[in-house]
C-alpha positions in Angstrom: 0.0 0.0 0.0 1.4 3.6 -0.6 0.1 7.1 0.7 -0.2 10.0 -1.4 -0.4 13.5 -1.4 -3.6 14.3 -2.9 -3.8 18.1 -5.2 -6.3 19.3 -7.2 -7.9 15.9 -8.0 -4.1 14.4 -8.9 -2.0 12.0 -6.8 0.9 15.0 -6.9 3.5 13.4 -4.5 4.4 9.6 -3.3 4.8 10.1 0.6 4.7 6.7 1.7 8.2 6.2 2.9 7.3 9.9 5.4 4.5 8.2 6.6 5.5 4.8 7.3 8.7 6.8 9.5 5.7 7.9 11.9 5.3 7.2 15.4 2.3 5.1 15.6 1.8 3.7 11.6 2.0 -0.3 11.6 3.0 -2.3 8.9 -0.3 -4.7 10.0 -3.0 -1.5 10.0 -6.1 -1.9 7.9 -6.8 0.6 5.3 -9.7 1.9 7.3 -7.4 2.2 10.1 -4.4 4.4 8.3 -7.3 6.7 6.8 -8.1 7.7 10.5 -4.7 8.5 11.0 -4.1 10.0 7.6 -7.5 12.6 7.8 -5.8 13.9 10.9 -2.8 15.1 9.5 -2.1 18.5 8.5 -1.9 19.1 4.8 0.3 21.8 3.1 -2.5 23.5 1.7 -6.2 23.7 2.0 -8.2 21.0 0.0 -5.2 18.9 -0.2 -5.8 15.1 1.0 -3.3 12.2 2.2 -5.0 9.1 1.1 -4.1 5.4 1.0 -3.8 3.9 -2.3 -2.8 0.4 -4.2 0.7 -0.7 -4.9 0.1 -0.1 -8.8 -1.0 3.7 -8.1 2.0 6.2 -9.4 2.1 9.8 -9.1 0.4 11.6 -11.8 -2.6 9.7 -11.9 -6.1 11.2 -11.4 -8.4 11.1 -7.8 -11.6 11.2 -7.6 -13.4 11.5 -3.8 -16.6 11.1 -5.2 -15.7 7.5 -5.6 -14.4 4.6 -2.9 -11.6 2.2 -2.6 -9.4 1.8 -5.4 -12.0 3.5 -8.1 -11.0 6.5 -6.5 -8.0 6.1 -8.2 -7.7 6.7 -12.2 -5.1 5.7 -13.9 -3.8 8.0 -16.8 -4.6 8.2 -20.5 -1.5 8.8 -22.9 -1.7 11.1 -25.6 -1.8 9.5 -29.0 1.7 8.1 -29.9 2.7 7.2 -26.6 1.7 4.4 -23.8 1.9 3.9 -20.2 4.7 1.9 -18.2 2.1 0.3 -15.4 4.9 -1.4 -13.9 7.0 2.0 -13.8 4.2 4.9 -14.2 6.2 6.2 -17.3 4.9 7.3 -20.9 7.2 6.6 -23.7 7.1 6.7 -27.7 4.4 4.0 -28.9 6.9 3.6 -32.2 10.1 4.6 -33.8 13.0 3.4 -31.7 14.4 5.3 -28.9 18.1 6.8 -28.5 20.1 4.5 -26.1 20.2 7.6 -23.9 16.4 7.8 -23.5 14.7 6.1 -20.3 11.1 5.0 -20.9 9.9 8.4 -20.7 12.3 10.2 -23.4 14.1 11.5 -20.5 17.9 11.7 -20.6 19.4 8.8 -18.5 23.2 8.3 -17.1 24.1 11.6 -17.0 23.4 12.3 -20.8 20.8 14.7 -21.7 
């Protein structure tokens, strides 16, 4: 399970690693039970949610509060020309064959740009 910070209906930031260095956060809580803890701390600005999500959730994708468990969660669309990494939460080019410089996203990689 992973915790992020929730912003303007987008998981903008994985903070899982923050919250599981908290005083009180179990490895054997129940979602229901790290909610609780989550809704009671203080977000960085207002509307801004912590939330629980599932392992396969990556920052960037969509939230919707309207929803419940893991619906709440919307993976994203690429644009036409490219697809999406699940295992990675990367786009990259759908064809023609990438520089051996490029990661999966077209970004530079090893120190090349």
């Amino acid at each position: 399970m992973k915790v992020f910070l929730v912003r303007g209906g987008s998981c903008a930031e994985d903070v899982t690693d923050a919250v599981r260095a908290m005083p009180g956060i179990g490895a054997g809580m129940t979602a229901e039970e790290l909610e609780g803890i989550l809704a009671r701390i203080p977000v960085p600005i207002a509307g801004d949610r912590y939330v629980s999500a599932p392992d396969r959730v990556w920052p960037g994708w969509g939230f919707d509060p309207g929803k419940s468990g893991d619906e709440r969660f919307i993976k994203p669309r690429p644009p036409a020309g490219w697809r999406y990494d699940d295992k990675s939460g990367t786009l990259y080019r759908a064809e023609g064959r990438r520089d051996e410089t490029e990661g999966p996203s077209g970004c530079g990689v090893g120190g090349k740009t």
